[in-house]
C-alpha positions in Angstrom: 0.0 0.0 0.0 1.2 3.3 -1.0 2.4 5.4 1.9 1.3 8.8 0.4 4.2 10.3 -0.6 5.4 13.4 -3.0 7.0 12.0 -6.6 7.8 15.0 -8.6 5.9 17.9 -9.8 3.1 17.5 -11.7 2.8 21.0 -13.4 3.3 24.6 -13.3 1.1 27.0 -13.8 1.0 30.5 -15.0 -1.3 33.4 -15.3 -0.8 35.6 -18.5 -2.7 38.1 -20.6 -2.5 36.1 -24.0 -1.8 32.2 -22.6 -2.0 31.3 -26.2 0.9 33.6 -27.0 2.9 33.2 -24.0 2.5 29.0 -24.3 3.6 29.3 -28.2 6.8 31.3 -27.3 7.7 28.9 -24.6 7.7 26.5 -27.5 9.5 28.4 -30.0 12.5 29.4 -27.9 13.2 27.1 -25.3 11.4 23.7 -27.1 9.4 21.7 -25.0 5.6 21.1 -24.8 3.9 23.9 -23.3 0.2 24.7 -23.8 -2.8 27.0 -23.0 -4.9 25.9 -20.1 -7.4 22.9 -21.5 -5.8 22.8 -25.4 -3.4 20.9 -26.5 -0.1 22.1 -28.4 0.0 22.2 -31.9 1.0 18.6 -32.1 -1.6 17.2 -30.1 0.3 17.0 -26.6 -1.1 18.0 -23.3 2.0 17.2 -21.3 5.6 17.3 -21.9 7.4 14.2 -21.0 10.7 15.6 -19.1 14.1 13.6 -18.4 14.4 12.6 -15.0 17.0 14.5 -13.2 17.8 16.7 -10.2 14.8 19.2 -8.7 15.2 21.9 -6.7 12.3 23.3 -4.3 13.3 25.9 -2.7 11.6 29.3 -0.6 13.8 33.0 -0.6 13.4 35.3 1.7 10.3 37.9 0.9 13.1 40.4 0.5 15.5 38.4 -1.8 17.1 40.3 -4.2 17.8 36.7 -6.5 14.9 37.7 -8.4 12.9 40.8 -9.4 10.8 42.3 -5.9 7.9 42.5 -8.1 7.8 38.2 -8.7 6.3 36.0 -6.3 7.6 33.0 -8.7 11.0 31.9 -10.5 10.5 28.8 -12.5 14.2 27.1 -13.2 14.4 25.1 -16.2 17.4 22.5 -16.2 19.0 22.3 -19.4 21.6 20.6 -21.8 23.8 23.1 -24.1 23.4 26.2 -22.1 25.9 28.1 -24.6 24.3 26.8 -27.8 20.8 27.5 -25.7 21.9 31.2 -25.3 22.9 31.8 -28.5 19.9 31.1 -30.0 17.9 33.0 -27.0 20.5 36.2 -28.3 20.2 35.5 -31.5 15.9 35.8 -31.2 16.6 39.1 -29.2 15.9 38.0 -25.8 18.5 38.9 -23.3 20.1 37.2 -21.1 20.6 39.1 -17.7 22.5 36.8 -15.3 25.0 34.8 -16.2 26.8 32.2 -12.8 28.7 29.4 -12.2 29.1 27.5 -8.9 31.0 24.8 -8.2 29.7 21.2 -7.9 26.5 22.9 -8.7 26.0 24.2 -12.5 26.1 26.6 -14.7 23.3 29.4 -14.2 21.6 32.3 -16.9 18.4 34.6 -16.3 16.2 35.4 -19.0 12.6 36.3 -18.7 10.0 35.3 -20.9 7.7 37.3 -23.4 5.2 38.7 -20.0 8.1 39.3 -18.0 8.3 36.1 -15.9 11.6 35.4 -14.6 13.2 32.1 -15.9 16.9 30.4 -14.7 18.5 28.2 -16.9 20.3 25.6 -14.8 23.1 23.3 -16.6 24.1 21.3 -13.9 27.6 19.8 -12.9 
């Protein structure tokens, strides 16, 4: 009998002016399934099917300066082929405003997406 337990995250979730708009640029420029609320992508998927791999869950001080004061949220995406992954980000005008590396940990950068929402790109050791 299962004990009730926690296995990964199921989804996140994100409030936007044009979900439509904000789901299809997700897709363009960082590639994975990503969809408005109740449709499917253009491909037919509801859900994106991740690699298994290191999660981080973490809580910041209300008066963190890691992220902008206005965010409640930061969603960090783990990644393969940051540099190549920044390029193209670059090279489709979106800036790249934090780049860091620590030890045993990864490689960081800080984009934000087409509303403003922070997002970390995490390659890790």
């Amino acid at each position: 009998m299962a004990e009730g337990k926690v296995l990964g995250i199921g989804g996140v979730f994100v409030r936007s002016g044009n979900p439509a708009a904000l789901a299809e640029w997700y897709r363009e420029h960082l590639g994975f399934v990503v969809t408005e609320s109740g449709q499917p992508d253009p491909d037919g998927n509801y859900v994106w099917m991740q690699d298994a791999g290191p999660t981080v869950y973490s809580f910041f001080r209300a008066n963190s300066d890691y992220f902008a004061e206005d965010r409640q949220v930061m969603i960090n995406l783990r990644v393969e082929g940051l540099d190549a992954l920044l390029a193209r980000l670059e090279n489709a005008g979106i800036a790249v405003s934090h780049r860091e590396e620590m030890d045993g940990v990864g490689r960081f950068a800080r984009i934000h997406d087409a509303d403003g929402n922070p997002l970390e790109l995490w390659e890790p050791s």
